[in-house]
N, C-alpha and C positions, 0 to 999 in steps of 0.2 A: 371694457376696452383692453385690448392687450397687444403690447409693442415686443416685437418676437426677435427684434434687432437690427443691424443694418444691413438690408439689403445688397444694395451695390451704390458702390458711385458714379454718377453720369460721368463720362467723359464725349467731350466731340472734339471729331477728329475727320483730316481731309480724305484720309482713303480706310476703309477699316478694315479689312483684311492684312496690309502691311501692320496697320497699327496690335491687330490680336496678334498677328503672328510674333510680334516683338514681347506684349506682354504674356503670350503662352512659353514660349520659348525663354523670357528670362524671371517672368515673376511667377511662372507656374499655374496662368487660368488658362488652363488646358478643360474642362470642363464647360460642354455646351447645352444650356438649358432652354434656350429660344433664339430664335433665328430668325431674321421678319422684315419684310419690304410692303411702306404703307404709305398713307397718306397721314400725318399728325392734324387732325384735324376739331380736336378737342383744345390745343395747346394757342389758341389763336390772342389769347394776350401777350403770348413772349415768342411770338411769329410776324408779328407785323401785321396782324389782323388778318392773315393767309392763311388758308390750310397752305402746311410745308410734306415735300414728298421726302422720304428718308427712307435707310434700312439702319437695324439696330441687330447685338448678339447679346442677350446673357451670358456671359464666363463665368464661369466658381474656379478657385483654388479646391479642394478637397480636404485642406488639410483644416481649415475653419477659417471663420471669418466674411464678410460680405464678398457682394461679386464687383468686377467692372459692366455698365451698360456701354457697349465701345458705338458711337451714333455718329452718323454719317448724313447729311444731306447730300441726295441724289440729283438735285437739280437747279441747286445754286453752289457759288463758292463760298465756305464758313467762313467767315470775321476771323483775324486777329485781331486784339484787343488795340485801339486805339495810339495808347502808351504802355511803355513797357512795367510789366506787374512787378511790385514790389513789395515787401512783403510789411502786411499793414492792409493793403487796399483792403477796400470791402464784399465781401465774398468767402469762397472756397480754394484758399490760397495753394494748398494741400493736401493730397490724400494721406490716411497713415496706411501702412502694412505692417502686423507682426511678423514679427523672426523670435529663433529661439535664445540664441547669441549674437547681437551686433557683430561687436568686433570680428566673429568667425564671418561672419555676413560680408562685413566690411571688406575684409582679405579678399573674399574672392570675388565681389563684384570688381574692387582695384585691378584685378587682371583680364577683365573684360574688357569688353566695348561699351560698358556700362557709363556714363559718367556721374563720378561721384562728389559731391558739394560739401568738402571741408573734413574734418575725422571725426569718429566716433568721439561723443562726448555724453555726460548727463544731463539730466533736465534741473530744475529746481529739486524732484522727489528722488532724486538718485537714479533714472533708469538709463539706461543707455539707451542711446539713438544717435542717428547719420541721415542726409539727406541725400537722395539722388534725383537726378535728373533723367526725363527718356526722351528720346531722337526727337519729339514732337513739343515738347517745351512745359512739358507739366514736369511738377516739383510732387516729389513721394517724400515723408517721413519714416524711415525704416525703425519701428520701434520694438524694444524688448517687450514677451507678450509670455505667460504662464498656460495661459489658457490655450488648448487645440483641440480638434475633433478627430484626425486621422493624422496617421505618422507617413507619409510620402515621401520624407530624403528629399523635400524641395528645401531652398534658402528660407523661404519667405513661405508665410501665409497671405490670407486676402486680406479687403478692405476693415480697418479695426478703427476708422472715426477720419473726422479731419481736421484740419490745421484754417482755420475763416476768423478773417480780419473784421475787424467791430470797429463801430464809433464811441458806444458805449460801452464798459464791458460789467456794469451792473444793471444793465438793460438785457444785456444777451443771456445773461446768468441765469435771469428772473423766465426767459424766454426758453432756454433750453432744460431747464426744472421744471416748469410748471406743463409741459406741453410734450417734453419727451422724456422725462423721466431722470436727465442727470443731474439729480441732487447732491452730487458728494463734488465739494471742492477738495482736491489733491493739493493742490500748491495757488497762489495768487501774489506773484511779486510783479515790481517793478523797477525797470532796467538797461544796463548793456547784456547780453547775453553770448559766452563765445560759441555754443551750437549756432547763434543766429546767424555769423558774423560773414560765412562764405554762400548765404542766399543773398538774391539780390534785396537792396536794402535793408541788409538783417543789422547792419553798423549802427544804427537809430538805437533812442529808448524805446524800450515798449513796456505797456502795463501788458501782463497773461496768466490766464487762468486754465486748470488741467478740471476738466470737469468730467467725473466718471458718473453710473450706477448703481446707486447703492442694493439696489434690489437683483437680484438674480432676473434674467429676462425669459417670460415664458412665451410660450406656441408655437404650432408646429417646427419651425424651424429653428427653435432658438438653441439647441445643441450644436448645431452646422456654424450660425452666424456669431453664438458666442457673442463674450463682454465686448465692449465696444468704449471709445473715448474723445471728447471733442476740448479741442485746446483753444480759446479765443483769446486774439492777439489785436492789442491795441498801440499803434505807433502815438508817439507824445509828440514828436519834433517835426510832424509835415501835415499836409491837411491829405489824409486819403482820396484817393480814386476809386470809383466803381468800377470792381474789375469786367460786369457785361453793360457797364453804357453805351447806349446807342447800339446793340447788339443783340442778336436773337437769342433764345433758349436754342442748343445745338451747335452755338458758334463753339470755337476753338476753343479747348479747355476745360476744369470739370463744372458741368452745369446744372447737378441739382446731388444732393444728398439724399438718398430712399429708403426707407424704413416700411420692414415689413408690419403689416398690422390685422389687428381682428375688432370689427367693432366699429362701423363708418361712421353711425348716426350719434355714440357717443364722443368720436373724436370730432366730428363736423362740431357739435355742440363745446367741447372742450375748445377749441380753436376759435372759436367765436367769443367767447365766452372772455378767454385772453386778447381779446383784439385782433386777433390773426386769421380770418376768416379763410375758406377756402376762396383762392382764387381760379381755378378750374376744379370739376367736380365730374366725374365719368355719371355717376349713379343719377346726378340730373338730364345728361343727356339721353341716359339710356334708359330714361324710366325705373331705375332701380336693378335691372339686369345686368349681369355679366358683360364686363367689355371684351371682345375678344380680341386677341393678340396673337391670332395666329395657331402656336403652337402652346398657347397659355391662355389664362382668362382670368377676371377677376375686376374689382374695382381699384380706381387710382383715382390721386386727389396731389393738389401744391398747394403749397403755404407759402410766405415770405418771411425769412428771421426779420429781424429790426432794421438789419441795411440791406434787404432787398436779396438778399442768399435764400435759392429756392430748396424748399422742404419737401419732397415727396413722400404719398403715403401709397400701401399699396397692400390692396386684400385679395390676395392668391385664390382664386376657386378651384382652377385647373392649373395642373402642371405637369409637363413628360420627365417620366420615370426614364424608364425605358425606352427610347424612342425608336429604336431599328424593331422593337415586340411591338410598337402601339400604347404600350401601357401608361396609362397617365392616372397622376391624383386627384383623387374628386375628395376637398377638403371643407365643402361648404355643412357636413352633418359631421362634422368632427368636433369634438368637443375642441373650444379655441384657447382655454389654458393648456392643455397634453403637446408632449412635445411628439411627433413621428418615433418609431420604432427606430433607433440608431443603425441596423440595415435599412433600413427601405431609403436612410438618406445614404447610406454608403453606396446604394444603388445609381446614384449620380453618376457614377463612375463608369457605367455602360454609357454614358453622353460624351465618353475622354475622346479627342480629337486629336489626332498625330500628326495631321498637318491642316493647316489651315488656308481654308479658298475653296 
């Protein structure tokens, strides 16, 4: 089995055209990999037991790192979250994004229209980070990052982990080691924190942990998506919320974490194995074939961490290259440790979109 990094992160949102056009324009996923208006019809445990109709886009940054999935439901209106999210509840509290310099980051979102949640500060390990907020109410970590695939003059790279609140955080530990590979604890205190103190309920104690990989990440894509980091955050002084109670997968906010992978029958077994079974599974629906996605194919699969934060997994068969030529990747006789030839991913870049709609 091989985990080749992270993907994208779900986000739903109520119109998704404004919503990419906000994140191409200011975080730079100008890069479009799929395109798709369907019926979700696999997802019927975290739909209300309904196939839900929806359109979704793959975005990339290009310069490394995962993408956003920006998803939209076409024929209801998405949930806000019950009460308002604070940081602790449990869930996908935040996405991170690398950058090369904060502080240089910092400056010039400040003179945007961006809003920005408090100043650059370090973490526990010394790195610098800031948080932002975008027009729609999800919370970014903008963090300092060494690792890149292409040099674009953008602020920001893509998705590099997320910021999800725990109940336990030597449960989640044990959960995100054993099942996706971030073995290396960076830092583990517990605390006041002043990064935390300008998100909403960042004033609390919280226990948290920096959990990276210690292994280099291979297949096809793991040059593009790069190292990746997930930080679990335990509030001590309130009893947390679930951030999608009573809420569908798709409502408002980010709604799963996706990880590319190679290898379905050995991770089906690894995830069972830890307690975490699959809770949807494309490969039984489909007899073991290719789901198709339109302009993509491949199989997909969720998990649930510990407090119910959904895992996606997802094995690429098909994907557009080139799509104004037709040319697409057939990765199913690829050897699944080799990463792509560093052109043929720089070829993304015939998918770049100048405006969006």
């Amino acid at each position: 089995m091989v985990i080749s990094g992270i993907q994208q992160i779900g986000i739903g949102v109520e119109d998704l055209y404004n919503a990419w056009s906000w994140y191409r324009n200011y975080l730079g996923f100008d890069i479009r990999v799929f395109e798709e208006e369907a019926v979700a019809e696999l997802m019927l445990p975290y739909t209300g037991g309904k196939p839900q109709n929806r359109r979704a886009v793959l975005a990339l940054n290009l310069q490394g790192g995962g993408g956003f999935e920006i998803w939209q439901y076409t024929k209801r209106t998405p949930l806000q979250p019950k009460k308002k999210l604070l940081l602790g509840d449990l869930g996908i509290f935040a996405g991170k994004l690398k950058c090369r310099n904060a502080q240089k980051v910092y400056e010039e979102f400040s003179k945007s229209e961006i809003e920005v949640l408090g100043d650059v500060h370090t973490c526990p390990a010394g790195i610098a980070n800031f948080f932002i907020k975008d027009p729609f109410g999800n919370i970014f970590n903008i963090v300092e990052c060494n690792s890149w695939f292409k040099n674009e003059n953008k602020l920001t790279g893509g998705s590099y982990g997320a910021l999800i609140g725990v109940s336990d955080i030597e449960v989640s530990k044990s959960f995100y080691r054993n099942i996706l590979g971030y073995d290396e604890v960076i830092y583990e205190e517990e605390g006041k924190f002043d990064e935390f103190r300008f998100i909403p309920g960042g004033d609390l104690t919280f226990k948290r942990a920096l959990l990276r990989h210690s292994k280099p990440r291979k297949g096809h894509f793991s040059p593009l998506f790069g190292p990746s980091e997930i930080e679990l955050v335990q509030v001590r002084d309130r009893k947390p919320n679930k951030i999608y109670e009573d809420r569908f997968w798709g409502d408002l906010g980010f709604i799963h974490l996706s990880f590319d992978v190679i290898g379905f029958s050995e991770l089906r077994d690894l995830c069972k194995k830890h307690g975490h079974p699959f809770t949807v599974d494309s490969t039984a629906d489909q007899n073991g074939a290719s789901f198709d996605m339109g302009e993509a194919a491949g199989h997909f699969s969720y998990i649930e961490d510990p407090d119910g934060a959904l895992i996606e997994f997802i094995e690429t068969h098909k994907v557009p290259i080139v799509k104004k030529l037709g040319l697409y990747l057939n990765l199913k006789k690829k050897d699944p440790e080799k990463a792509l030839s560093r052109w043929i991913l720089k070829a993304f870049a015939f998918n770049r979109v100048k405006e969006v709609g």
